[in-house]
PDB file with SEQRES, HELIX, SHEET and CRYST1 records, atoms N, CA, C and O in Angstrom:
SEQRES   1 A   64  UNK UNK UNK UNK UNK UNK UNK UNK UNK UNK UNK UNK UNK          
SEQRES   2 A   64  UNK UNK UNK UNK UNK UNK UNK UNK UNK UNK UNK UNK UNK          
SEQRES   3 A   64  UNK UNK UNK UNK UNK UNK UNK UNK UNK UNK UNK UNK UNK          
SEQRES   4 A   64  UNK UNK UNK UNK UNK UNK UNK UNK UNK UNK UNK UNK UNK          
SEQRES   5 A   64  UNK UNK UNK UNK UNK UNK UNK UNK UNK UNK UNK UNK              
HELIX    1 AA1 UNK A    2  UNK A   12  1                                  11    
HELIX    2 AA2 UNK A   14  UNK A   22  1                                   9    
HELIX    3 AA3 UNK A   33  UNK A   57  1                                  25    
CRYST1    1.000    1.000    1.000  90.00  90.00  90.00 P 1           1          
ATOM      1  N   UNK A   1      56.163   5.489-107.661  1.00  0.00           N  
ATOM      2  CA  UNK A   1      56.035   6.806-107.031  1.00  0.00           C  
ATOM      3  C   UNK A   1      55.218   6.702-105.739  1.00  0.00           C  
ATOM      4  O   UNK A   1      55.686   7.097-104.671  1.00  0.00           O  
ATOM      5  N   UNK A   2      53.778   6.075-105.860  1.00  0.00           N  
ATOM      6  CA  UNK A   2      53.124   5.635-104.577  1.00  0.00           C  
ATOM      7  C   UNK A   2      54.154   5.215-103.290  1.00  0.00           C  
ATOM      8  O   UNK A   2      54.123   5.660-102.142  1.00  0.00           O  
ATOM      9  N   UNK A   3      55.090   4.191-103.882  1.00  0.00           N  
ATOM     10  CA  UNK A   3      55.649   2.967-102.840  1.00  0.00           C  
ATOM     11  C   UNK A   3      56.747   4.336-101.848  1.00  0.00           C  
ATOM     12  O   UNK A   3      56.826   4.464-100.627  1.00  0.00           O  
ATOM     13  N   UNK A   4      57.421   5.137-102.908  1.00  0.00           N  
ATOM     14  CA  UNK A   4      58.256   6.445-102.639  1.00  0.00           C  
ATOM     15  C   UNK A   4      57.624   6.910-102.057  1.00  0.00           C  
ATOM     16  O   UNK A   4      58.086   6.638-100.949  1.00  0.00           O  
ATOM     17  N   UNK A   5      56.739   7.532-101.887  1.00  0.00           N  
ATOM     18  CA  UNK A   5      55.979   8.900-100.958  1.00  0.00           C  
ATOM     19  C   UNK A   5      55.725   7.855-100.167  1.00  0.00           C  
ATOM     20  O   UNK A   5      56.513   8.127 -99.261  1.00  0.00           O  
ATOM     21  N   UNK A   6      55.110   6.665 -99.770  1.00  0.00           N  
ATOM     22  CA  UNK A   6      55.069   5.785 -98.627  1.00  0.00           C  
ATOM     23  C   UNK A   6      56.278   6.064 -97.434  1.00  0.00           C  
ATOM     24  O   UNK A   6      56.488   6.711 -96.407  1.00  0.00           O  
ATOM     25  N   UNK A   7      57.012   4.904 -98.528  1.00  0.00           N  
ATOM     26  CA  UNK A   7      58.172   5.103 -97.552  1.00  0.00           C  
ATOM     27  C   UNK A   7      58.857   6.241 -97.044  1.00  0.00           C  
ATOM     28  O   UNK A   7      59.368   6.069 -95.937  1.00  0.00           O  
ATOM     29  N   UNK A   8      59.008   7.428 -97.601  1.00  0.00           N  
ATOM     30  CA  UNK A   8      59.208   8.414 -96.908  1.00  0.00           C  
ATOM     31  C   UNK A   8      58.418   8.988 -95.777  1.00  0.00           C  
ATOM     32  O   UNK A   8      58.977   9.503 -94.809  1.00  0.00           O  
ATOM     33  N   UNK A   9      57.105   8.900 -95.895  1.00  0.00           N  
ATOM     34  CA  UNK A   9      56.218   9.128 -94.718  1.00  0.00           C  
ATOM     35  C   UNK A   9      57.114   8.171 -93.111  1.00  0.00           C  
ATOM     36  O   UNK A   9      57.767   8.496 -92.119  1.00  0.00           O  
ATOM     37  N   UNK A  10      56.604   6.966 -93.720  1.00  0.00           N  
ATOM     38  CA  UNK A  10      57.118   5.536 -92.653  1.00  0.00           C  
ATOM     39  C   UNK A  10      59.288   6.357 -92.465  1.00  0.00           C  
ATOM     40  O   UNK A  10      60.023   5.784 -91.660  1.00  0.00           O  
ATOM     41  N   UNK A  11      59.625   7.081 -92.955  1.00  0.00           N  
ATOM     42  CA  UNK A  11      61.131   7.048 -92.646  1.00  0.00           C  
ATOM     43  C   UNK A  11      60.967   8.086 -91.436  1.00  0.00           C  
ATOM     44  O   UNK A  11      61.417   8.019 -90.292  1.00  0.00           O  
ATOM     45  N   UNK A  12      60.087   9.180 -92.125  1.00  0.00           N  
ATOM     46  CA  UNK A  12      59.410   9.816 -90.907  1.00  0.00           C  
ATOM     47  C   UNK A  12      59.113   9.748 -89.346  1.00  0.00           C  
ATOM     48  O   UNK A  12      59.627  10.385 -88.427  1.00  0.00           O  
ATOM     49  N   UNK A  13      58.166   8.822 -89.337  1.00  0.00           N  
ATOM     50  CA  UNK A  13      57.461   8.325 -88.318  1.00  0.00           C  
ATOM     51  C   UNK A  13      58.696   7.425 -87.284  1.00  0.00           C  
ATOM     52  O   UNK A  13      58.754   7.278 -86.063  1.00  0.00           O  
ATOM     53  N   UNK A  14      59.494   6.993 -88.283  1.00  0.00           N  
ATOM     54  CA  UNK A  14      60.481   5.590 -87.509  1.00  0.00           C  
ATOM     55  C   UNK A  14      60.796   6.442 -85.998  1.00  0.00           C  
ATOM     56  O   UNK A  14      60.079   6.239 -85.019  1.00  0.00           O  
ATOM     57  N   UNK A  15      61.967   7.416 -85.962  1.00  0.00           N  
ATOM     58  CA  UNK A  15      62.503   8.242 -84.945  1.00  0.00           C  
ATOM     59  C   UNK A  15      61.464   8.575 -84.145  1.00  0.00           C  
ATOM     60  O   UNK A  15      61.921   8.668 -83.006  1.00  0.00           O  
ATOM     61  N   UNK A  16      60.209   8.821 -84.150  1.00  0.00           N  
ATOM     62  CA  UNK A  16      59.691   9.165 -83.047  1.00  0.00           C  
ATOM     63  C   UNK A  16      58.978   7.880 -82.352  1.00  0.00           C  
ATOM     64  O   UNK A  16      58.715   7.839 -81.150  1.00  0.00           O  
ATOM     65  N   UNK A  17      58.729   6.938 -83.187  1.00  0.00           N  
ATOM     66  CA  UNK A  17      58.440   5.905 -82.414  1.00  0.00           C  
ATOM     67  C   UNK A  17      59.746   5.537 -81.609  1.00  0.00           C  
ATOM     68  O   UNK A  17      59.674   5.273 -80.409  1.00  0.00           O  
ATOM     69  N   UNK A  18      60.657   5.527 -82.133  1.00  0.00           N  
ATOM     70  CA  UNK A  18      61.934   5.134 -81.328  1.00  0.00           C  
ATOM     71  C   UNK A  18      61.677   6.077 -79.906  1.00  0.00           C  
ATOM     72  O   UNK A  18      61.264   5.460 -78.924  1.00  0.00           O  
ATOM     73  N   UNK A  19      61.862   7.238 -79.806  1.00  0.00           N  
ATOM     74  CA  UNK A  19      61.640   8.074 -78.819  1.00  0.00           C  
ATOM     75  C   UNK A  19      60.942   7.320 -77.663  1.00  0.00           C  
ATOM     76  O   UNK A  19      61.163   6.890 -76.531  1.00  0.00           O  
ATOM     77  N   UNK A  20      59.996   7.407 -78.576  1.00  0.00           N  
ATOM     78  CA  UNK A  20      58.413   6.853 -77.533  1.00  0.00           C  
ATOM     79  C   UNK A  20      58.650   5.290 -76.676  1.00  0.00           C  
ATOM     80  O   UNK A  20      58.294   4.832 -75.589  1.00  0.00           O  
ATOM     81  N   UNK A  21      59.478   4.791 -77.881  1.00  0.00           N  
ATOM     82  CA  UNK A  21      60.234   3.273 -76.499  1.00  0.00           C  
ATOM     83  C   UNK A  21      60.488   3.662 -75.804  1.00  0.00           C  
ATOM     84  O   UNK A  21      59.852   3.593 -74.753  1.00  0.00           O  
ATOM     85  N   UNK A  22      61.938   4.539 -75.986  1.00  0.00           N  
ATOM     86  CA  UNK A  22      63.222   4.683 -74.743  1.00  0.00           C  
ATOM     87  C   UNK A  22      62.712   5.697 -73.997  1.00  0.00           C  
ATOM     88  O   UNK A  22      62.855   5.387 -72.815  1.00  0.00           O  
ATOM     89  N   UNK A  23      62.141   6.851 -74.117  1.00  0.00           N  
ATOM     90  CA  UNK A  23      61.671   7.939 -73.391  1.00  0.00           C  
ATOM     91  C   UNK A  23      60.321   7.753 -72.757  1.00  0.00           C  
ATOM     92  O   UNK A  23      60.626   7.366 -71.629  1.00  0.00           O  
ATOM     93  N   UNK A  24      59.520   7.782 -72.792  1.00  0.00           N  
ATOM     94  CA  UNK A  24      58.350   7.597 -72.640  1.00  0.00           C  
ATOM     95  C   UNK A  24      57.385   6.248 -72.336  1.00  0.00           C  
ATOM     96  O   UNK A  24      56.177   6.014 -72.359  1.00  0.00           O  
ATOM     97  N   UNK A  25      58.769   5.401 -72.001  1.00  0.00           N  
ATOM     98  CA  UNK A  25      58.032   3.873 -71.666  1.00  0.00           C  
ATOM     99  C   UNK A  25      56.920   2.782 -72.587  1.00  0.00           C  
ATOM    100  O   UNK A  25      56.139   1.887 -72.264  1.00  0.00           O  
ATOM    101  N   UNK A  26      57.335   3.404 -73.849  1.00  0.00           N  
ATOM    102  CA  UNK A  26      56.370   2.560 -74.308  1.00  0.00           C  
ATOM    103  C   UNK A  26      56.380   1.070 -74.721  1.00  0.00           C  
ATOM    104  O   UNK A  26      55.425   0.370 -75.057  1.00  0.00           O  
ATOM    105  N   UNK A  27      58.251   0.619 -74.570  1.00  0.00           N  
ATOM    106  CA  UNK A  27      58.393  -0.746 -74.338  1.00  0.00           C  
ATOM    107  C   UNK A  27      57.989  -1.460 -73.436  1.00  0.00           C  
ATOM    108  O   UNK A  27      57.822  -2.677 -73.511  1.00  0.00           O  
ATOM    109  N   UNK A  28      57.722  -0.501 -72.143  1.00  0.00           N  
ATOM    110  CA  UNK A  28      57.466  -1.636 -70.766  1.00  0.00           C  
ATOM    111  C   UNK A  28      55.511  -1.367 -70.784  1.00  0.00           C  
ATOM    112  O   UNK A  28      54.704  -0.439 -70.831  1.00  0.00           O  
ATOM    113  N   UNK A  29      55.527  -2.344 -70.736  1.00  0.00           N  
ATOM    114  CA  UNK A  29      54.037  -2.597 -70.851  1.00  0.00           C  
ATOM    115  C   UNK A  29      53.453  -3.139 -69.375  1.00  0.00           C  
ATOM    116  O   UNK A  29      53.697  -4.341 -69.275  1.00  0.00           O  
ATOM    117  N   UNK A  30      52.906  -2.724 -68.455  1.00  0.00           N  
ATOM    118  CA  UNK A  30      52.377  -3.479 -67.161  1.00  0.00           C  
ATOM    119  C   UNK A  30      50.918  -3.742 -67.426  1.00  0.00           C  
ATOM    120  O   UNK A  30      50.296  -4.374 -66.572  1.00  0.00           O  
ATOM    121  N   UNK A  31      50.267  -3.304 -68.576  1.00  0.00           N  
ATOM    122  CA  UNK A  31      49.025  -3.147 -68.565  1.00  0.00           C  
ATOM    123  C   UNK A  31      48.468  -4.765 -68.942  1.00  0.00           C  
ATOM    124  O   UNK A  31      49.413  -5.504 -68.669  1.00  0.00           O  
ATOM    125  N   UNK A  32      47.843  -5.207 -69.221  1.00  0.00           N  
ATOM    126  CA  UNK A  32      47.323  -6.641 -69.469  1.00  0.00           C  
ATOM    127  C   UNK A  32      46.654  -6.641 -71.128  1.00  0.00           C  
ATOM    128  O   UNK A  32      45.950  -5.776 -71.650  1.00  0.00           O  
ATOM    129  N   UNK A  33      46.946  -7.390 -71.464  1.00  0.00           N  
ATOM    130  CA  UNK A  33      45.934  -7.805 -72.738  1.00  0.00           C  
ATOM    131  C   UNK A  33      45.985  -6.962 -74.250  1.00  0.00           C  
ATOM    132  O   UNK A  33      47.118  -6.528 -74.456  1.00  0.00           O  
ATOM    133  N   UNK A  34      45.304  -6.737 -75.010  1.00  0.00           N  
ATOM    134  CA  UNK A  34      45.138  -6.106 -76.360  1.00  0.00           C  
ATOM    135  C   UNK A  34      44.315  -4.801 -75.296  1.00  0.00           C  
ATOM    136  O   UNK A  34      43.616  -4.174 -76.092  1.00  0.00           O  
ATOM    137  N   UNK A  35      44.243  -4.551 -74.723  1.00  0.00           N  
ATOM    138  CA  UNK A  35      43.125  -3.157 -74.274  1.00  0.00           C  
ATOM    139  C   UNK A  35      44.232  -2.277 -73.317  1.00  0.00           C  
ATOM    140  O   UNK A  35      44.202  -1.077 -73.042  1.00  0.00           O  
ATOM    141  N   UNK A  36      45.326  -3.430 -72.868  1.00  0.00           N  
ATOM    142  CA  UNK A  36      46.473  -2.572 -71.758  1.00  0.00           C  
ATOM    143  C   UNK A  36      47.383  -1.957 -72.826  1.00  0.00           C  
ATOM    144  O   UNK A  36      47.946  -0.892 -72.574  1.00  0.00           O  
ATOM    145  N   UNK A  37      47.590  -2.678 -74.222  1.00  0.00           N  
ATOM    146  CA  UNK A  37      48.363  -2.156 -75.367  1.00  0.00           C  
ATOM    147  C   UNK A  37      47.999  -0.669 -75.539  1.00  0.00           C  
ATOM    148  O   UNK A  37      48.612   0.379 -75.339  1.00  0.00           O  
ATOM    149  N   UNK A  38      46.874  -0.952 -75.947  1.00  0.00           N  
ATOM    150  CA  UNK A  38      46.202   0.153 -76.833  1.00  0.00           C  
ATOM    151  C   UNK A  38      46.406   1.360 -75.679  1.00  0.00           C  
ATOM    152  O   UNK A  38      47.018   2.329 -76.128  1.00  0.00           O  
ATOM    153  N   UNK A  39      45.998   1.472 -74.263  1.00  0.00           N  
ATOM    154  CA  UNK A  39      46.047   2.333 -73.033  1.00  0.00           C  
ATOM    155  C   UNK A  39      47.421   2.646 -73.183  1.00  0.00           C  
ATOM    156  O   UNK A  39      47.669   3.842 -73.031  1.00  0.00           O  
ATOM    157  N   UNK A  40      48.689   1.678 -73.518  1.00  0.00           N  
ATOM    158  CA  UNK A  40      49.747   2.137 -72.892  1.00  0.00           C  
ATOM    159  C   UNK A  40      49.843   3.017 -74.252  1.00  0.00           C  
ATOM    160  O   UNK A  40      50.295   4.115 -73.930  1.00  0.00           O  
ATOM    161  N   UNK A  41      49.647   2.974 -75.347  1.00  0.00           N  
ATOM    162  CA  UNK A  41      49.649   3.355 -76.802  1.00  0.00           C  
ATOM    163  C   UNK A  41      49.678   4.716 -76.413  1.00  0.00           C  
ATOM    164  O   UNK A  41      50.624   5.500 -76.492  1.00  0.00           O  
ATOM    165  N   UNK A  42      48.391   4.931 -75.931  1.00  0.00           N  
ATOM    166  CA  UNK A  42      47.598   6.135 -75.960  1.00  0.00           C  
ATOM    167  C   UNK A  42      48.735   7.243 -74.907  1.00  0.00           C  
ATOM    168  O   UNK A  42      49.225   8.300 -75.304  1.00  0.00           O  
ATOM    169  N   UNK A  43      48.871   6.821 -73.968  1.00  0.00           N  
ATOM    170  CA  UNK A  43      49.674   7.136 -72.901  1.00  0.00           C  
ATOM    171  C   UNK A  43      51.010   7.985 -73.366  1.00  0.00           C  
ATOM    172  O   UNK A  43      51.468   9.125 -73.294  1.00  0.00           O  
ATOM    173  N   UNK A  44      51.282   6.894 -73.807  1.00  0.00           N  
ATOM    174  CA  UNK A  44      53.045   7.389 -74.533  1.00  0.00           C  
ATOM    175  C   UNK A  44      52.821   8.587 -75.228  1.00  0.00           C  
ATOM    176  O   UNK A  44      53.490   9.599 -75.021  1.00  0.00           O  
ATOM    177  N   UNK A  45      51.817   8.508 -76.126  1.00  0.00           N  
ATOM    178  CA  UNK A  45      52.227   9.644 -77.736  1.00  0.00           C  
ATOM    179  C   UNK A  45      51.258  10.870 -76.321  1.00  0.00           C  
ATOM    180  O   UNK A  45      51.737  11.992 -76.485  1.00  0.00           O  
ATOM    181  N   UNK A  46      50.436  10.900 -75.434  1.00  0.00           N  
ATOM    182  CA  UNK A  46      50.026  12.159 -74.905  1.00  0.00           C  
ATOM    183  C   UNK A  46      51.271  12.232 -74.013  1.00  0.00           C  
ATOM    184  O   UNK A  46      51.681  13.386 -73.892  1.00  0.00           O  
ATOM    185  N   UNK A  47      51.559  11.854 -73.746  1.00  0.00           N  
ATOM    186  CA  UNK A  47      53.136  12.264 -73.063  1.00  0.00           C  
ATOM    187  C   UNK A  47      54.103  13.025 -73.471  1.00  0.00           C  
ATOM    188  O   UNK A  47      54.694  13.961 -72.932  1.00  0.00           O  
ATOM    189  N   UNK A  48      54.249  12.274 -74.982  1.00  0.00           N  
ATOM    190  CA  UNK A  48      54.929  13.209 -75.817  1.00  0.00           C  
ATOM    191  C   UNK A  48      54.656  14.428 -76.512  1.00  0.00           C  
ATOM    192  O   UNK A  48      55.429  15.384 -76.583  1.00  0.00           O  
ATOM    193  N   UNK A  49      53.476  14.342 -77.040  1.00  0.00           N  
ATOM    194  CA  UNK A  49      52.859  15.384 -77.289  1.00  0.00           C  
ATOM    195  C   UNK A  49      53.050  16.298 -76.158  1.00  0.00           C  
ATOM    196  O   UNK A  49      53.886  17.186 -76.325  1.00  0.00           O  
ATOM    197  N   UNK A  50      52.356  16.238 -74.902  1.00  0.00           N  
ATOM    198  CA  UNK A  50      52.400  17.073 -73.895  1.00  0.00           C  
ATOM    199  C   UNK A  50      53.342  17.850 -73.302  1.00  0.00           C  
ATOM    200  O   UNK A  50      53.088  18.770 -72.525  1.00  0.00           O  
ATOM    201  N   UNK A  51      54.790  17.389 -73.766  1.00  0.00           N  
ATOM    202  CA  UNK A  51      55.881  17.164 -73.479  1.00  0.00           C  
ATOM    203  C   UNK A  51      56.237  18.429 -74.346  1.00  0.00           C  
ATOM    204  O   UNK A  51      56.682  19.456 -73.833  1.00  0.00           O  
ATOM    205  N   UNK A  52      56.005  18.279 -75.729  1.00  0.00           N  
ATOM    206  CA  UNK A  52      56.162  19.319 -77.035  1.00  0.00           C  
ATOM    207  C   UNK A  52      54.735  20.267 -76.351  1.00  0.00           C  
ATOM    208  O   UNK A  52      55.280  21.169 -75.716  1.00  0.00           O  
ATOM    209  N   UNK A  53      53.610  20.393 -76.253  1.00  0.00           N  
ATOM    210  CA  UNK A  53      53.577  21.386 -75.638  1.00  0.00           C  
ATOM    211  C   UNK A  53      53.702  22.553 -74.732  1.00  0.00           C  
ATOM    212  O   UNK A  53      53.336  23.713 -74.922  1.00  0.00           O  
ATOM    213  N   UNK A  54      54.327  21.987 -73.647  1.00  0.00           N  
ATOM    214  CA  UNK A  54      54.898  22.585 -72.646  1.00  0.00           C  
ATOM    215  C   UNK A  54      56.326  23.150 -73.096  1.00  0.00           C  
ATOM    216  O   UNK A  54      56.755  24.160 -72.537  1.00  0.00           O  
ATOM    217  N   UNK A  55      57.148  22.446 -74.207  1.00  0.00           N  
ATOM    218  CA  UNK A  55      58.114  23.196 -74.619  1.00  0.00           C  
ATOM    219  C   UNK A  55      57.659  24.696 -75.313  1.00  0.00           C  
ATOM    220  O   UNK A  55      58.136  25.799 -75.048  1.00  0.00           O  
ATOM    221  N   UNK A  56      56.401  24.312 -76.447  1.00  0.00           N  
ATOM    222  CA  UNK A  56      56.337  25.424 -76.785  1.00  0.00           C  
ATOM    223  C   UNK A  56      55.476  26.425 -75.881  1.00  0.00           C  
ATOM    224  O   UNK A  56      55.707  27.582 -76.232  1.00  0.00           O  
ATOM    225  N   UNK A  57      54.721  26.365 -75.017  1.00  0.00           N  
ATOM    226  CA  UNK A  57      53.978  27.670 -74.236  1.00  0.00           C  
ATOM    227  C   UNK A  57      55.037  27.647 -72.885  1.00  0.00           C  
ATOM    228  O   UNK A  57      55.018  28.818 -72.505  1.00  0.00           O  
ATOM    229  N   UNK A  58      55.437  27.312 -72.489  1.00  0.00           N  
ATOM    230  CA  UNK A  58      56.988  28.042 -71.638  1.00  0.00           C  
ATOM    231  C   UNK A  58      57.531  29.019 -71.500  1.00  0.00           C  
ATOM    232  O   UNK A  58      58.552  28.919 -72.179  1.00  0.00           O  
ATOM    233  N   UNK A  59      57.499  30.236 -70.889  1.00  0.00           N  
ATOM    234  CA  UNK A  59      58.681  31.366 -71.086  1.00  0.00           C  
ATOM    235  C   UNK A  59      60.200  30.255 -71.856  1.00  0.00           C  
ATOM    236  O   UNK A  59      60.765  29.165 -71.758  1.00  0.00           O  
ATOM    237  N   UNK A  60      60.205  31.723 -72.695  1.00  0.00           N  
ATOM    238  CA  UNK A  60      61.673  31.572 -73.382  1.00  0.00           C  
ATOM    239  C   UNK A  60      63.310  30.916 -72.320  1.00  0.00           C  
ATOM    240  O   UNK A  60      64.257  30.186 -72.613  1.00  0.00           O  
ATOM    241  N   UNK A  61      62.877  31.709 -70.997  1.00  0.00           N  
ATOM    242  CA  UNK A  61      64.198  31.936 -70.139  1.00  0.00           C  
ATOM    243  C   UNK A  61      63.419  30.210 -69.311  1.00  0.00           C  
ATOM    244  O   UNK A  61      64.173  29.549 -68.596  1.00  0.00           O  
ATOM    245  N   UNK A  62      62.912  30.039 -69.391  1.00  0.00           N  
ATOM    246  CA  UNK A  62      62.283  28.588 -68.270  1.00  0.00           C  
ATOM    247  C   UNK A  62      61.856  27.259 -69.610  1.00  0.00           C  
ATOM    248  O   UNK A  62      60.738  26.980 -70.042  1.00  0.00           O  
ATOM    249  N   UNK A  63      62.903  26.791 -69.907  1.00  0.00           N  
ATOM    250  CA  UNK A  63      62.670  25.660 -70.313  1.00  0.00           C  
ATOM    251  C   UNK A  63      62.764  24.285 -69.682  1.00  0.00           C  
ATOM    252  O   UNK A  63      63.590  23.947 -68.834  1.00  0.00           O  
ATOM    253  N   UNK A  64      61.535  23.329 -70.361  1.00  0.00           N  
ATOM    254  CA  UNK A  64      61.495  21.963 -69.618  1.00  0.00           C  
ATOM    255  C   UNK A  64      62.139  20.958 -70.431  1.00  0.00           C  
ATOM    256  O   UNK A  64      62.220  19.798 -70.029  1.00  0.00           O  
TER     257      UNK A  64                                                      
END                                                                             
């Protein structure tokens, strides 16, 4: 039951990491080292996030 509720979480998560490659650059890495990772890390998911916020506080008729 543990291993079940796991993996469903992780089936979860898969698609938006996918996103975060192709959309949001998080395959191309220019940054350097274990510290340019973690920066580009950070980068991507506020992107996306930011991205989902601006969808939701938007007028209805003006979407991004």
């Amino acid at each position: 039951q543990k291993k079940r509720k796991h993996f469903r979480n992780r089936a979860g998560i898969e698609p938006i990491i996918g996103h975060l490659k192709q959309g949001f650059r998080m395959g191309l890495n220019y940054l350097k080292g274990k510290l340019g990772d973690i920066i580009n890390g950070v980068m991507a998911c506020a992107a996306f996030n930011f991205k989902k916020w601006m969808k939701f506080f938007s007028p209805k008729d003006f979407q991004v």
